[in-house]
SEDOGU-727066 format. One record per residue (C-alpha): y, x, z; residue in one letter. Coordinates in steps of 0.05 Angstrom, whole numbers, padded with zeros to 5 digits, always signed. Each point is the difference from the previous one (the first is absolute). Last residue first. Example, Ala and Ser with C-alpha at 12.3 -4.5 7.8 and 13.67 -1.06 7.14 Angstrom:
residues 2
-00021+00273+00143s -00069-00027+00013a 
//
This chain:
residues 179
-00624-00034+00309x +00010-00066+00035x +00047-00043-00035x +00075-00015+00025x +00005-00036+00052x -00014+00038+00064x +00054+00053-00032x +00059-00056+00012x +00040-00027-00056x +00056-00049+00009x +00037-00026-00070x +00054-00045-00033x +00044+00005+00057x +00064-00032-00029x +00071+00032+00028x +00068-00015+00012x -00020-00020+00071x +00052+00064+00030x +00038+00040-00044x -00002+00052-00047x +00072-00003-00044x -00011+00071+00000x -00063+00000-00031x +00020-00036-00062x -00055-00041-00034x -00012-00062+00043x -00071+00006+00044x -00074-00001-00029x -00041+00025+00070x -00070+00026+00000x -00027+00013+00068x -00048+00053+00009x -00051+00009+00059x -00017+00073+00016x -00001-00010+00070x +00004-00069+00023x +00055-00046-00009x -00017-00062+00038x +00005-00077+00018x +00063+00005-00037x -00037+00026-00065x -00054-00040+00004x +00044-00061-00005x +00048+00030-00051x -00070+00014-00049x -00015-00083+00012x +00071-00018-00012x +00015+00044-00066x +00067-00006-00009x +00054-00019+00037x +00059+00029+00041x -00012+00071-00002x +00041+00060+00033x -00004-00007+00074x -00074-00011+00006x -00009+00056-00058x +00041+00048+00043x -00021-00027+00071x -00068+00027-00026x +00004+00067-00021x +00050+00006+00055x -00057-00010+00053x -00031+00044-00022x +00004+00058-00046x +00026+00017-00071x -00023+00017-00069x +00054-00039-00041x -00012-00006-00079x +00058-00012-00034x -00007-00034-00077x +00058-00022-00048x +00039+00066+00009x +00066-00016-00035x +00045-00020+00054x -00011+00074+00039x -00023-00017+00067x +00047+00003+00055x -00012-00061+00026x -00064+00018+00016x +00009+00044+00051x +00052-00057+00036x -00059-00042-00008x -00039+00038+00039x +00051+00020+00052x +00011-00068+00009x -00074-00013+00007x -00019+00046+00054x -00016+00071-00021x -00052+00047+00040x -00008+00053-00059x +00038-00042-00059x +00076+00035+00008x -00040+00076-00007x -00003-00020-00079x -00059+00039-00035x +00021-00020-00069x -00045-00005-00062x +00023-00013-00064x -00070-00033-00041x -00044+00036-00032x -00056-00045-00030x -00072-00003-00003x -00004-00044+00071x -00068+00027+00024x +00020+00063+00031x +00072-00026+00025x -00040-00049+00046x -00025+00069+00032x +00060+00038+00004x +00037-00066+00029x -00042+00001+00060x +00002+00065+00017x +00069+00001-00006x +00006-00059+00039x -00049+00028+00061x +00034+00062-00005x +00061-00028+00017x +00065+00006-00043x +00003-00071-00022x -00013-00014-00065x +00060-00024-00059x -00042-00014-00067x +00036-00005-00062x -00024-00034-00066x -00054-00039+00027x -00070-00015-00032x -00020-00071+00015x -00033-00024-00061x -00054-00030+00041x -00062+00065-00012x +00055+00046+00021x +00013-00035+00070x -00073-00010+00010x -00024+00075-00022x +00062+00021+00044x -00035-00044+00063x -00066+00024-00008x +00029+00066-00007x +00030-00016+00080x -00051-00024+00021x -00048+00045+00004x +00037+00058+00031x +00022-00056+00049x -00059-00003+00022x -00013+00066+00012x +00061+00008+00040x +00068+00016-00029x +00040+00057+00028x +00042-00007+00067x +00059+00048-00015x +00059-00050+00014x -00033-00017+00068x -00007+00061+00026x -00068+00035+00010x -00023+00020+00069x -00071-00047-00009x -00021-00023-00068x +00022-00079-00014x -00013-00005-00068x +00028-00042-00051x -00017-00063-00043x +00033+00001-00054x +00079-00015-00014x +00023-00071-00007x +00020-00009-00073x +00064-00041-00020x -00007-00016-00066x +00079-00013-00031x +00008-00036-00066x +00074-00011-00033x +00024-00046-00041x +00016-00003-00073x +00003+00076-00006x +00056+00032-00017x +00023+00038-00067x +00051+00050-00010x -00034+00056+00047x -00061-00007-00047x -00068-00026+00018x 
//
């Protein structure tokens, strides 16, 4: 897509990271991902791909956990999206979510978040109004790790505000088909 031209609207998958680890004496923003979470992850990249889903800039948080997590969905994507490790996401509440994603260029179409709880969640609560019921239901009952919301939202990120958005998808590992 060219800097003239701007997408229609705008499609943001928010991404819970992996399941991490919880290894004695390490900090919090250097827990890796546990084994499970190794599996899931690519499980979820394969699923992301396999919908059409690709993004064209992906802002992580810095933890390992995030990284890790977004290494291994990047694997089975087969594109190159930007890719920003944005300290803002590690720990953020929804303001400072939104505030992140405000700043997105107009002419990216597709963010992927890989984020942690609970902001993961207060984000998509406080962003769509509508959609999918059934997916919205699951998804405020819980966000577990590697869970993705899809969310279609107006086209210019700084204009982001609150229940401008459609959920048109919640994917969670346990779903998706056994390997």
């Amino acid at each position: 897509m060219s800097a003239e031209t701007t997408p229609a609207t705008a499609r943001l998958i928010v991404l819970r990271h992996a399941k991490s680890a919880w290894p004695e004496g390490v900090p919090d923003l250097e827990r890796p991902l546990a084994e499970r979470g190794r599996h899931d992850a690519p499980r979820m990249g394969a699923w992301l791909r396999q919908a059409g889903l690709a993004p064209e800039l992906v802002l992580c948080s810095p933890a390992r956990r995030t990284r890790e997590t977004w290494a291994l969905v990047a694997e089975e994507l087969g594109s190159a999206p930007i890719v920003a490790f944005e300290p803002r996401v590690y720990g953020a509440e929804v303001e400072e979510l939104l505030q992140v994603l405000r700043e997105v260029p107009r002419e990216i179409g597709t963010v992927l978040l890989v984020a942690h709880f609970p902001g993961v969640q207060g984000l998509v609560q406080e962003l769509v109004d509508g959609g999918d019921g059934v997916a919205l239901e699951r998804l405020n009952e819980k966000f577990p790790t590697a869970g993705a919301a899809v969310v279609e939202l107006p086209p210019d990120w700084a204009a982001l505000r609150r229940g401008t958005g459609t959920l048109t998808a919640f994917t969670v590992p346990r779903q998706l088909p056994s390997d």
